[in-house]
RODO-2510 file (C-alpha; in nm, 4 decimals, decimal comma):
residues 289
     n   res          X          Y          Z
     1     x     1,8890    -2,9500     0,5019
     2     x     1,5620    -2,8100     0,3653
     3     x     1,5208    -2,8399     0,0157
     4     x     1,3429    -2,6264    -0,2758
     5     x     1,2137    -2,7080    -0,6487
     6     x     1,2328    -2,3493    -0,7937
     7     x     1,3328    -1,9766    -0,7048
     8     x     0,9576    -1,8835    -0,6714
     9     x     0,9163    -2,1008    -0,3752
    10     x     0,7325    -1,9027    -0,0962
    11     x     0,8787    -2,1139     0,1573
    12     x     1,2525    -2,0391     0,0480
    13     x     1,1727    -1,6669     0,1361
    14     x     1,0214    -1,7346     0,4605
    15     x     1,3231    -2,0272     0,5529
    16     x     1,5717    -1,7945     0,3926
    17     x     1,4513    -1,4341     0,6116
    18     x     1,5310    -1,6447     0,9280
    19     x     1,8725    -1,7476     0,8512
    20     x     1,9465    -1,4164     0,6522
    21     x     1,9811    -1,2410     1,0018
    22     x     2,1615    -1,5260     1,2501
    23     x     2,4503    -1,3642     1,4064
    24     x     2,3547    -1,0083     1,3974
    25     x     2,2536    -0,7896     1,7104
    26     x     1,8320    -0,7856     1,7732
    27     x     1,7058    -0,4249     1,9310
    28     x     1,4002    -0,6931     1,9836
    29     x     1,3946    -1,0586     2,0002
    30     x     1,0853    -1,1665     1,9901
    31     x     0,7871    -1,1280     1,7542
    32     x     0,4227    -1,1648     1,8515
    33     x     0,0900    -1,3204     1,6119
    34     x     0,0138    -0,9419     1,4981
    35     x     0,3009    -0,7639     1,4539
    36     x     0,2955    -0,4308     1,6895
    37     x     0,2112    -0,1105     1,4445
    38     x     0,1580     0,3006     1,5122
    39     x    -0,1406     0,4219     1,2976
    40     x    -0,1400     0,7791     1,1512
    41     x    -0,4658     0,8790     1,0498
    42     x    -0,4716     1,0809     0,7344
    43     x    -0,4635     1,4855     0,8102
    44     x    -0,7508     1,4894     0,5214
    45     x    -0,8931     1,1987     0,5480
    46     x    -1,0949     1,0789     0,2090
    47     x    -1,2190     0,7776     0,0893
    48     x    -0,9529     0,7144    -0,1423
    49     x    -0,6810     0,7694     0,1404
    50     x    -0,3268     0,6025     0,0367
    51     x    -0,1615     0,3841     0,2761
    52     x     0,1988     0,4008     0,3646
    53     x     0,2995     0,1242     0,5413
    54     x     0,6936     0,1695     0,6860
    55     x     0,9017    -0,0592     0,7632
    56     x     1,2348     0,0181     1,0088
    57     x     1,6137    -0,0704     0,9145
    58     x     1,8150    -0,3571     1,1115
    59     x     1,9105    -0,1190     1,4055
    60     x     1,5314     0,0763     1,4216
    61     x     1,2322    -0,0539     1,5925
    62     x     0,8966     0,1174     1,6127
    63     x     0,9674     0,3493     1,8550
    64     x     1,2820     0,4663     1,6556
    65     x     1,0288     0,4877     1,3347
    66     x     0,8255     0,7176     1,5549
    67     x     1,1110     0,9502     1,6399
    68     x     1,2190     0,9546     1,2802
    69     x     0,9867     1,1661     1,1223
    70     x     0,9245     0,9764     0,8367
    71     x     0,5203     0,9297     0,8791
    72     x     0,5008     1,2983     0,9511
    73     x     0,6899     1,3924     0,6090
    74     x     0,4832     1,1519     0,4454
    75     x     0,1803     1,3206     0,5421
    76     x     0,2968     1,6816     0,4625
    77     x     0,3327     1,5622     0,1251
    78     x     0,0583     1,3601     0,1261
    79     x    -0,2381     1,4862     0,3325
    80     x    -0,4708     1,2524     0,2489
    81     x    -0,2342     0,9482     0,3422
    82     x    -0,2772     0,7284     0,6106
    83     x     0,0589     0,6044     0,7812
    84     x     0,0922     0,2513     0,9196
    85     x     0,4715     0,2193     1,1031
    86     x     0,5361    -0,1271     1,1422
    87     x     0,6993    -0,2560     1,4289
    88     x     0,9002    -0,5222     1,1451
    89     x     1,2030    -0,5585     1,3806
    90     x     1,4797    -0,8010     1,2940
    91     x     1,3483    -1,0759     1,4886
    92     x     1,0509    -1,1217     1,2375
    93     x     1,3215    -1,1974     0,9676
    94     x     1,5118    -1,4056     1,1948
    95     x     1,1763    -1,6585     1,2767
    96     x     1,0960    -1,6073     0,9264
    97     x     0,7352    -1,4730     0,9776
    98     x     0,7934    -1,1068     0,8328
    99     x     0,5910    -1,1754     0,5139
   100     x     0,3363    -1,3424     0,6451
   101     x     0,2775    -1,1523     0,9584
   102     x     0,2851    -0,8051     0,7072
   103     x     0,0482    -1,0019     0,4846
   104     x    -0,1783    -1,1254     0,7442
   105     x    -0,1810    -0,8400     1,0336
   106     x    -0,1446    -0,5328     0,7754
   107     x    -0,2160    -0,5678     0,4653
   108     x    -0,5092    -0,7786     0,4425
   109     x    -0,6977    -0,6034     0,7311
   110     x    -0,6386    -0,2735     0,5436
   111     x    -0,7955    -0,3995     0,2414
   112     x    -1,0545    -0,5119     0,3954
   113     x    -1,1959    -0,1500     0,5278
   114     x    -1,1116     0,0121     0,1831
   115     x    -0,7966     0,0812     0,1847
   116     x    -0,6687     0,0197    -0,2131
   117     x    -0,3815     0,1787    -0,2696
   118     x    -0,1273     0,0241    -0,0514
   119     x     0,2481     0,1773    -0,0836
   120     x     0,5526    -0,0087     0,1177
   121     x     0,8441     0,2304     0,2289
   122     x     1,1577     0,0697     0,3174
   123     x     1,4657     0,1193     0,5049
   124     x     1,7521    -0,0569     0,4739
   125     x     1,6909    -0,4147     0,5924
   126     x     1,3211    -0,3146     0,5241
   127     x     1,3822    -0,2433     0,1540
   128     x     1,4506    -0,5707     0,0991
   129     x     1,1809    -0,6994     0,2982
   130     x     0,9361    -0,4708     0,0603
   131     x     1,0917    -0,6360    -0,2300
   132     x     1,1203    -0,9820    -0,0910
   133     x     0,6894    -0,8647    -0,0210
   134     x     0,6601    -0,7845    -0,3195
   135     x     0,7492    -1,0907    -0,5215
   136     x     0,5244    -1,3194    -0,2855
   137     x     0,2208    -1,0556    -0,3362
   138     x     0,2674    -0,8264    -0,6280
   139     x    -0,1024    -0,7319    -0,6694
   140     x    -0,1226    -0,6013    -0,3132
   141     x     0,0928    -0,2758    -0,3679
   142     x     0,0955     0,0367    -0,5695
   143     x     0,4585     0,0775    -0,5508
   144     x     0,7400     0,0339    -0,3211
   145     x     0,9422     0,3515    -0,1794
   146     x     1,3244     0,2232    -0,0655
   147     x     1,5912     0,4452     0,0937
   148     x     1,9319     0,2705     0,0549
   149     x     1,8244    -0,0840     0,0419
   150     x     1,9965    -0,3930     0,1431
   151     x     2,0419    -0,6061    -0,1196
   152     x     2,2910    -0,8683     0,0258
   153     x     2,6716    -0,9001     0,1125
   154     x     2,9703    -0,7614    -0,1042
   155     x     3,0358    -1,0214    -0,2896
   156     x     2,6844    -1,0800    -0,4317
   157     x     2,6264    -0,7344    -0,5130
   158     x     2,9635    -0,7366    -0,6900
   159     x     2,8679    -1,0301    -0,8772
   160     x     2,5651    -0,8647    -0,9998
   161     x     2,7751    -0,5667    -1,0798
   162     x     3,0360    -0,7873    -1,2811
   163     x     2,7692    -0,9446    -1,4835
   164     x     2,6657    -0,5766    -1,6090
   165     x     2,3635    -0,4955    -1,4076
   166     x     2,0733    -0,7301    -1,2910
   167     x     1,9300    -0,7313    -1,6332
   168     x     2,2417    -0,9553    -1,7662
   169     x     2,3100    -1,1334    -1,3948
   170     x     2,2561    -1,4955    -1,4139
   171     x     2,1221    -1,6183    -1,0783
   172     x     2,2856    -2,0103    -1,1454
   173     x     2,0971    -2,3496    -1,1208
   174     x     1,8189    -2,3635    -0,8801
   175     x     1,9406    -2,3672    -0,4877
   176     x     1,9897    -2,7232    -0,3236
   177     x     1,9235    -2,5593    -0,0142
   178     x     1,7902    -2,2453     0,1395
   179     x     2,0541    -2,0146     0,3222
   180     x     2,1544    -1,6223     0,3040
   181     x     2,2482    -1,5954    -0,0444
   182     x     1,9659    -1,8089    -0,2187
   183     x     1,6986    -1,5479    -0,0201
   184     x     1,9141    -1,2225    -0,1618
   185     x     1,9198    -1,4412    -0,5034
   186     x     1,5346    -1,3654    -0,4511
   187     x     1,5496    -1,0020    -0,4175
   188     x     1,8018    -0,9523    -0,7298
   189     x     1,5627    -1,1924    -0,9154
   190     x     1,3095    -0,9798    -0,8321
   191     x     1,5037    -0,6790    -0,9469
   192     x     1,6156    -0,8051    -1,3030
   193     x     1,2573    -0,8528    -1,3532
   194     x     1,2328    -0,4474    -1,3348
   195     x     1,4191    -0,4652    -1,6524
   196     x     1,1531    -0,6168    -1,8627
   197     x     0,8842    -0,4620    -1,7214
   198     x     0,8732    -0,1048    -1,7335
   199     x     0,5587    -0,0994    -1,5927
   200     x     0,6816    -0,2903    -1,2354
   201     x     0,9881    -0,0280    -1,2657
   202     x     0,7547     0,2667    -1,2689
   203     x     0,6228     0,1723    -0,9261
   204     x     0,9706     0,2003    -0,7193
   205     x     1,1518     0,5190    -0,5642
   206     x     1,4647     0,5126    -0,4485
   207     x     1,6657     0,7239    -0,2235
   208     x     2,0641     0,6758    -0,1453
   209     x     2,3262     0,8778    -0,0376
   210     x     2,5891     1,0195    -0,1851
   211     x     2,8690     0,8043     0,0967
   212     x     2,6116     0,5260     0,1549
   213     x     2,7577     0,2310     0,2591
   214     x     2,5118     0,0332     0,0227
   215     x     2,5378     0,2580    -0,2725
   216     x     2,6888     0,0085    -0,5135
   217     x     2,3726    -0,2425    -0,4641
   218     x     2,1530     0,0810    -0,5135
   219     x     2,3485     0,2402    -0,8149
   220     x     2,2916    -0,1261    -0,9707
   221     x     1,8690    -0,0557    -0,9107
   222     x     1,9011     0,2923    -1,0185
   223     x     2,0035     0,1987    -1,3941
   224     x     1,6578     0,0208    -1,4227
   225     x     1,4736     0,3092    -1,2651
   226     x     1,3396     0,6172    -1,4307
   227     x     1,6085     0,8334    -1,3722
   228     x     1,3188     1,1354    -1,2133
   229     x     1,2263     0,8503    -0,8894
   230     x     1,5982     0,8067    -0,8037
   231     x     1,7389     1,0553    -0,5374
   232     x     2,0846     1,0822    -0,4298
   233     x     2,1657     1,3123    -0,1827
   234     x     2,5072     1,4027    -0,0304
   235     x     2,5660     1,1733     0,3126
   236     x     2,5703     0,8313     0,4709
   237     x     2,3116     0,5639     0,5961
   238     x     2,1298     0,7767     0,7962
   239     x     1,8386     0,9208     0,8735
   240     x     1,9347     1,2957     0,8799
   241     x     1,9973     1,2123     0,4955
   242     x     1,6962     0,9987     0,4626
   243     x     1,4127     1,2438     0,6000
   244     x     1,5128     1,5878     0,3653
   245     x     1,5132     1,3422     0,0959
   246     x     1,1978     1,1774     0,2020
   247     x     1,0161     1,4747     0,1619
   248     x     1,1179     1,5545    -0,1863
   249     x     1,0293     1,1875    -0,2700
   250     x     0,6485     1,1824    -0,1181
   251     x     0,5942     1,5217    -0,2740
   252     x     0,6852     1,3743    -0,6212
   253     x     0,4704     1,0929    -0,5295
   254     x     0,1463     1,3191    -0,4721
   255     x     0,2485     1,5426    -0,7404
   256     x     0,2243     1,2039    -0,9909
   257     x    -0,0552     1,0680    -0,7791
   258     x    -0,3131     1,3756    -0,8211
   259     x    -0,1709     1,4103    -1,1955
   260     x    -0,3163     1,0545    -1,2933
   261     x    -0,6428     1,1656    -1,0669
   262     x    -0,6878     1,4665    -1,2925
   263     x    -0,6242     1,2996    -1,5847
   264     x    -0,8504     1,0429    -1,4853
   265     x    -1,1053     1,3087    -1,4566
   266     x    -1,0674     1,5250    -1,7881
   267     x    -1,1053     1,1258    -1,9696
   268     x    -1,3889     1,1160    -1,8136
   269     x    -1,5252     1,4462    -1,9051
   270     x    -1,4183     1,4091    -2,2456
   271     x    -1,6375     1,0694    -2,2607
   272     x    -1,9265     1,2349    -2,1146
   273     x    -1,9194     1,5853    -2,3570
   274     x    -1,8761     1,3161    -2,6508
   275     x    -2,1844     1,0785    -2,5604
   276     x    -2,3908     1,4202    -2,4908
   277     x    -2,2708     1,5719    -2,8306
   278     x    -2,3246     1,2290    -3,0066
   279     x    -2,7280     1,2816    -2,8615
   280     x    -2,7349     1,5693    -2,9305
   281     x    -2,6571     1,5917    -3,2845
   282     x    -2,8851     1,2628    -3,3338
   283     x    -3,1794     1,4740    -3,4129
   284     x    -3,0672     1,7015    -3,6829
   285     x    -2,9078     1,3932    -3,8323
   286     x    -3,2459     1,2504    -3,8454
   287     x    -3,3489     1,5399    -3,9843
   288     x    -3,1568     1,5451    -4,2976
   289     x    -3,2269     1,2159    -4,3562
***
């Protein structure tokens, strides 16, 4: 029995993430030292290019990323975004190395040539794993981008649900040990956080259909949301519902993204015309005088 002090524990995640997945089916069972990836380099490439890094659902692997579509809606929205699919399949979670290997292989080496605004998108199984990210490394990202997450089995989700939302939920005593539910604990933790923090809030998207099997977990992170980053189209956990939505979501993004940029620009205008207004009038003021 492995044994924890407190929910923050890094080592609960990464114990948890391998257990979290025993007894399902593995498209791939192995995992290598840098997980596999698929660069898209940025149709207009600038040096303030976003990065998108993806990560695939429990029955997608890289190649089924690549046939998706989603880095190619990503950069029709985005032009200037560079697309990293990530090759995250479910035997990272079940060894327990997907944070560290995204951290390490991805994330890191991106910062290192420039890259500063760092977005995770997941699916499914992979939203989680960009929340679960997110709590170890919070600082790395610029927001996370989930389409119908997985957020842990029925009856946690409906205990969530019964408590009134995340923001009331009471995770319990710390964990004696780390299995399934104490690493979903994490992500809900994680969540209810969203409701104090507007700021953490204003940095997720979420997309989930209409039918989706995981819509109750999803309605429960919409309510902390602002209301104009949640998407619910008609259909099911799929991709044909995913990908139309996907494009309305990255298009928002840019929309917001060159917004703040332009904004960013005019404030600096304004403080420029002021200091040269300020020297200018200097001299008649000493005039007067």
């Amino acid at each position: 029995m492995v044994m924890i002090r407190r929910w923050s524990a890094p080592m609960g995640i990464v114990i948890g993430l391998s257990l979290l997945v025993s007894g399902c089916y593995l498209l791939d069972t192995r995992t290598q030292e840098t997980m596999p990836t698929v660069t898209l380099a940025p149709l207009q490439p600038s040096a303030s290019s976003p990065l998108f890094i993806v990560l695939p659902g429990r029955g997608d692997n890289l190649e089924g990323l690549r046939r998706s579509g989603i880095g190619n809606a990503i950069q029709q929205a985005i032009p200037e975004a560079e697309v990293i699919l990530a090759g995250a399949t479910m035997a990272y979670y079940r060894e327990g190395r997907l944070i560290a290997r995204l951290h390490e292989g991805i994330i890191v080496p991106a910062r290192a040539r420039g890259r500063t605004e760092i977005w995770l998108v997941g699916i499914s199984l992979g939203g989680m794993g960009a929340i679960l990210y997110d709590r170890e490394h919070p600082r790395d990202l610029q927001g996370l981008v989930l389409f119908s997450p997985y957020m842990g089995e029925s009856d946690l989700v409906s205990s969530v649900a019964a408590a009134g939302g995340p923001h009331a939920w009471d995770p319990g005593p710390v964990p004696q040990a780390i299995d399934k539910q104490s690493t979903m604990r994490q992500a809900w933790l994680t969540v209810k956080r969203w409701s104090d923090d507007a700021t953490s809030a204003r940095r997720v998207w979420l997309t989930c259909g209409q039918s989706d099997r995981l819509r109750k977990a999803s309605a429960l992170l919409a309510a902390l949301l602002p209301q104009d980053q949640v998407f619910n189209p008609p259909g099911g956990h799929e991709w044909r519902v995913w990908l139309p939505a996907s494009r309305q979501v990255f298009a928002q993004i840019e929309a917001r993204r060159l917004g703040a940029r332009e904004g960013g620009r005019l404030a600096r205008l304004y403080v420029d015309h002021g200091a040269t207004g300020m020297a200018r009038q200097q001299p008649d003021d000493e005039a007067d005088e």
